[in-house]
N, C-alpha and C positions, 0 to 999 in steps of 0.2 A: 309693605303691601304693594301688588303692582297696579298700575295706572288704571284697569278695568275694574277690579275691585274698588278703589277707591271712589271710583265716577257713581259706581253700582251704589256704596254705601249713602255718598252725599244725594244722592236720589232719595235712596230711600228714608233718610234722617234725617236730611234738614228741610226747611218749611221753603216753599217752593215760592219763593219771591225775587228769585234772576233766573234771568237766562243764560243762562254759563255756554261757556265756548268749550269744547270737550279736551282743556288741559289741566292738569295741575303743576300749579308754579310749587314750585320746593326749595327754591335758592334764586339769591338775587348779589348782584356787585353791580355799583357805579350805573351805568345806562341799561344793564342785561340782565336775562335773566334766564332759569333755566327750567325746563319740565321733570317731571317724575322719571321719563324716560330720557331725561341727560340731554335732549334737544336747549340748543341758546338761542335765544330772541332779543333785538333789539327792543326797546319798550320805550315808546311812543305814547304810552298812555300815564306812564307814575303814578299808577295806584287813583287816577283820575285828581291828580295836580298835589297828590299826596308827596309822594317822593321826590320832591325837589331837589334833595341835594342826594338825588339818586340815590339807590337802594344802599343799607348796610352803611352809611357815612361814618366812617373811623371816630371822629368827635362825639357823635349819635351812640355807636355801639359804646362808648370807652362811658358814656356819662351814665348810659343805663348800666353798663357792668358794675361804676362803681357805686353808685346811686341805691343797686339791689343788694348790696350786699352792706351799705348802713341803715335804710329804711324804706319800704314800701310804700306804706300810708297811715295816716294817721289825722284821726278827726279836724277838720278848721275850727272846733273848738281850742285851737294852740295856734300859734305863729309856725308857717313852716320856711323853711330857708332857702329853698331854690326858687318854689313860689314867690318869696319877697324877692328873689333876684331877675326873677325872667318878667314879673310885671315890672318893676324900675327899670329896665331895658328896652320894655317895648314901649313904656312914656316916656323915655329920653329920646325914641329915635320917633315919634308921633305926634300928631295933636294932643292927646289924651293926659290924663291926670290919674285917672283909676281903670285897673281893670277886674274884673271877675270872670274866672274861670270856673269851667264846667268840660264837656265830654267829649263835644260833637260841634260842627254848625248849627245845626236846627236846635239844639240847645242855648247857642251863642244866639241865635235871634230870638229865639223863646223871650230870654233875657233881653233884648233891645226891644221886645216891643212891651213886656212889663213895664219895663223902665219908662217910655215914652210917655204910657198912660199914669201909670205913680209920678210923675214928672207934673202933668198936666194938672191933677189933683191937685199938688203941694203947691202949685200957683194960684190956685183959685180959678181954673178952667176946669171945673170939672164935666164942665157939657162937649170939653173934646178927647175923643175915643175913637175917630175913627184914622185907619191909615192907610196912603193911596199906594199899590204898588203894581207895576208896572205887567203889561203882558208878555208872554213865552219866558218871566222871571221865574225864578227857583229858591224858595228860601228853607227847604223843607221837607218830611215826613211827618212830624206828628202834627196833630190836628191843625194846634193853631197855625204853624208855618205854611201846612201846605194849604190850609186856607188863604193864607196871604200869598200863595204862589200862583202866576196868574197863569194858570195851564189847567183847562178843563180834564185832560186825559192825567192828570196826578191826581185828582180829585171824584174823580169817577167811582161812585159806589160808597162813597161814604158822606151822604145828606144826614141830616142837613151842618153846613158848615160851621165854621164859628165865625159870626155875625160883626159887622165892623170894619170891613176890607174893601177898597173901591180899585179895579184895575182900569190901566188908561194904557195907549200904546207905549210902547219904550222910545224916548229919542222924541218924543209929541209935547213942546213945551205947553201949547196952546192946551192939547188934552188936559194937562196936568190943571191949568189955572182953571177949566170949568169943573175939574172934580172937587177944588178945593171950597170947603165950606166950611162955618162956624166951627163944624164937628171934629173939623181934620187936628190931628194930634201929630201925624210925623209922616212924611216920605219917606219910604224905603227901594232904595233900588242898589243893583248891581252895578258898577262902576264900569263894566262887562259883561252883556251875560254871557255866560258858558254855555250850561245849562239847553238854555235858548237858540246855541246855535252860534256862536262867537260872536255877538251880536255888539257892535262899537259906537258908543257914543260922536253927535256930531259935536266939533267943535264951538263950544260954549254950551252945552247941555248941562253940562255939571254944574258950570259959574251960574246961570239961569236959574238952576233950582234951589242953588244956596242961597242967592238973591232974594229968590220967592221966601224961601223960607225963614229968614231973617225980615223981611218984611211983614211976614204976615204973625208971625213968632211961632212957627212950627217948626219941630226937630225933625231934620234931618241924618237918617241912617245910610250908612254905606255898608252895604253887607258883603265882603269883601273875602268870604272863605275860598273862593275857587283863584279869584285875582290877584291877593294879597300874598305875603309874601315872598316879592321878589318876581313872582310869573311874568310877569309886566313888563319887565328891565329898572323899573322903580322897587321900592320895600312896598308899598303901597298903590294900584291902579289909579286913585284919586290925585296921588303926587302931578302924575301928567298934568292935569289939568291946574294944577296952582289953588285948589279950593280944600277945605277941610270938614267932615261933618261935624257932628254932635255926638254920635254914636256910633261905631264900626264893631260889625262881627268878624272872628278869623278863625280858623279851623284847619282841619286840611294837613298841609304842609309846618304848623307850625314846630309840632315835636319831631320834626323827619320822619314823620310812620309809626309815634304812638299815639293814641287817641288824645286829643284835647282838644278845647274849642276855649274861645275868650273873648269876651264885651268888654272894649271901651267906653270910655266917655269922659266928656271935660265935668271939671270940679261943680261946676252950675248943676249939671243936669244926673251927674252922678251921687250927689248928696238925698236925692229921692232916693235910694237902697240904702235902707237903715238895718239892723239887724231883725230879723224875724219876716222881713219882705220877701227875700231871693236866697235860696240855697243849692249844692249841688254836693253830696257824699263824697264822692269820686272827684268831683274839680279843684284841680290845683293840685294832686298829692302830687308827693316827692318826687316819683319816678319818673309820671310824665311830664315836672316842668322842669328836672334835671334836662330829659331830653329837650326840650323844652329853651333851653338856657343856649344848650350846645349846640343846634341848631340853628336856633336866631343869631348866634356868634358867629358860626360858620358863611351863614350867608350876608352877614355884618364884613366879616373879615377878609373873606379869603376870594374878593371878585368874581364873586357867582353873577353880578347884577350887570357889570358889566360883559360876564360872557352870554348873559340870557339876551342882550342889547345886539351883542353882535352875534350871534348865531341866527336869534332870529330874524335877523335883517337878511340876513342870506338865507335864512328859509325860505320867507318869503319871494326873494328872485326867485329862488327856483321855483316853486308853489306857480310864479304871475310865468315864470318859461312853461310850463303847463298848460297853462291857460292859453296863452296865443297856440297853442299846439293843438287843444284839442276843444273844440268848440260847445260841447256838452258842460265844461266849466263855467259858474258864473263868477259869483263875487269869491275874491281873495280875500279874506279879512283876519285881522287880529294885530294886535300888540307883545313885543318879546315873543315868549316859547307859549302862547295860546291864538293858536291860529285854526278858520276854520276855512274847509272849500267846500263851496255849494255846488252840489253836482242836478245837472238835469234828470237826474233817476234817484232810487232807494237805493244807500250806501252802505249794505250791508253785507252784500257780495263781494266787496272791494275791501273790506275787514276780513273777512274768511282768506281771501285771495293774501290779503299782506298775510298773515297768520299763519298761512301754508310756506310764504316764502322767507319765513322769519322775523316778522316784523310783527307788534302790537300796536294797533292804533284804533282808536273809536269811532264812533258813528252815532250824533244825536240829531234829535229832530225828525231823522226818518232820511233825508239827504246830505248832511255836513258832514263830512270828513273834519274829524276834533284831531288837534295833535299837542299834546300836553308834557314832551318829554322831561326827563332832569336837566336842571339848568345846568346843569355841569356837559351837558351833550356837547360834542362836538362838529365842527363844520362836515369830518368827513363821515360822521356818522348820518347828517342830516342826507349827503349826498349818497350813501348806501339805499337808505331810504326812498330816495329820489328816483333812483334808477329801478328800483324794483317796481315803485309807485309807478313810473310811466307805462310800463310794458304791462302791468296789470288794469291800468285806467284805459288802456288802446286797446284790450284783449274784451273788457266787461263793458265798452262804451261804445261798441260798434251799433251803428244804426242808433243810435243815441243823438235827440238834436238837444238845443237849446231849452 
């Protein structure tokens, strides 16, 4: 079918919840990818921090191929085999003791904040239910996450919320100690947000809040689907920091590009999910934690973590060589291969612009320039990028001040 037809069709059949860029992707290998019409595009964006070990990873495809053709899925009412392989992998390289899988992120928090509150209970607190989390943070579409997500414009048009959520600025220790009261159950924050705009913790934010919350005896969550695995130059964004939560979501990048999501937790606070408390159909089957397996191995084995270390360190130079260049840039910011540039305008022209000159990359917030490549990208890919980025940030940033 050719590329107008299809555009034509997806208009008219599917429920109109993005804003699509007028391409369709058909094929993908390693950093690239390509349209209906045989066009290649560098991709800047990884399925937004999906495709970490870039599209199509030989290890990925080989576990799904062989994965489909001895078993699909089949109920958690049975032990399944690569499930019991890929959670004992992700507690041997984590804090963690238990994990539970499910589909998505906003499923993986769904599950972190049941747990929080069934936690709270089986202590004899049961007067605390409430959980503080953080502004411009993202934990979410369905009700209750994007309740807990602290961004007015995701929550627009769907009052009234579900009740229980206190937001405070990101990075605001002080904030955080006046929200905290009798009621409070668990901190949830990004270790980064993405979401929000690559928005980076100051040093000791993290240790601070695990402090607080070890003192005061509230669980703290890391919701860790856009940072975690590997994006960071760490397995983990919290690793930086030398602190551990209580409970981490991950999502995203875990399967290399098949749906799953998965809740942590230490042995304490994971014995609140008993049988008949928390379930998911779909979490954990065979298929996606084969991929699942082979994924987390790959980026285990084969120095993705330190090429996402050193790429993004020279992303960045060049990103801050931009900066002194054109005066419309503000903050540089990010860790590894999530990096954002705050522009003095709406960066959404400068998306179109790379797109046109083969490049994918996103644009949140309404001014960040998001850049989320596979950690398998290379230096000179980064500088591909670079060079077309310049001449299209001097062409769209005229008369543009600070």
């Amino acid at each position: 079918m050719d590329t107008k037809t299809l555009i034509a069709d997806s208009h008219r059949y599917i429920a109109n919840t993005y804003s699509r860029y007028p391409l369709v992707l058909v094929r993908g290998q390693g950093c690239k990818v390509w349209n209906s019409d045989g066009r290649e595009y560098l991709d800047f964006v990884a399925g937004l921090a999906v495709c970490n070990l870039g599209h199509c990873h030989p290890r990925v495809v080989q576990a799904i191929h062989d994965q489909s053709r001895k078993l699909i899925h089949v109920s958690n009412f049975y032990h399944i085999e690569p499930q019991i392989e890929l959670a004992k992998l992700l507690c041997q390289n984590s804090f963690a003791d238990r994990v539970f899988f499910c589909n998505s992120g906003a499923e993986a928090n769904e599950a972190a904040m049941k747990l929080a509150k069934k936690y709270a209970k089986d202590t004899g607190r049961g007067d605390r239910f409430e959980i503080i989390t953080m502004e411009k943070s993202f934990h979410g579409r369905t009700m209750a996450t994007m309740s807990a997500t602290g961004q007015e414009k995701i929550q627009k048009g769907f009052d009234p919320l579900v009740p229980g959520f206190k937001y405070v600025p990101f990075n605001d220790m002080e904030a955080v100690l006046r929200a905290v009261t009798p009621h409070t159950c668990a901190i949830m924050v990004e270790p980064i947000q993405g979401e929000g705009g690559v928005n980076c913790p100051s040093d000791g934010y993290l240790r601070d809040l695990r402090q607080l919350c070890q003192q005061k005896g509230i669980l703290l969550i890391f919701d860790e689907v856009q940072v975690g695995m590997g994006r960071t130059g760490k397995l983990f964004a919290h690793e930086h920091d030398g602190v551990y939560p209580d409970i981490m979501t991950l999502a995203k990048s875990l399967a290399g590009g098949v749906p799953i999501g998965a809740m942590l937790a230490s042995e304490e606070v994971a014995k609140s999910f008993t049988p008949g408390t928390h379930a998911s159909t779909f979490g954990g089957n065979p298929l996606a934690t084969a991929a699942g397996l082979a994924a987390v191995s790959a980026l285990l084995e084969d120095g993705l973590l330190e090429n996402c270390r050193r790429v993004g360190n020279h992303f960045l130079k060049r990103l801050m060589d931009l900066k002194g260049k054109y005066p419309f840039i503000g903050e540089v910011r990010g860790k590894g291969l999530i990096i954002g540039v705050e522009l003095g305008f709406e960066g959404s022209q400068i998306v179109v612009r790379c797109m046109e000159e083969g490049f994918l990359i996103n644009c949140t917030m309404g001014n960040v320039l998001r850049f989320l490549p596979p950690l398998i990208v290379t230096p000179g890919e980064v500088d591909h990028l670079i060079g077309a980025l310049d001449g299209i940030l001097g062409e769209c940033g005229k008369g543009a001040g600070r």
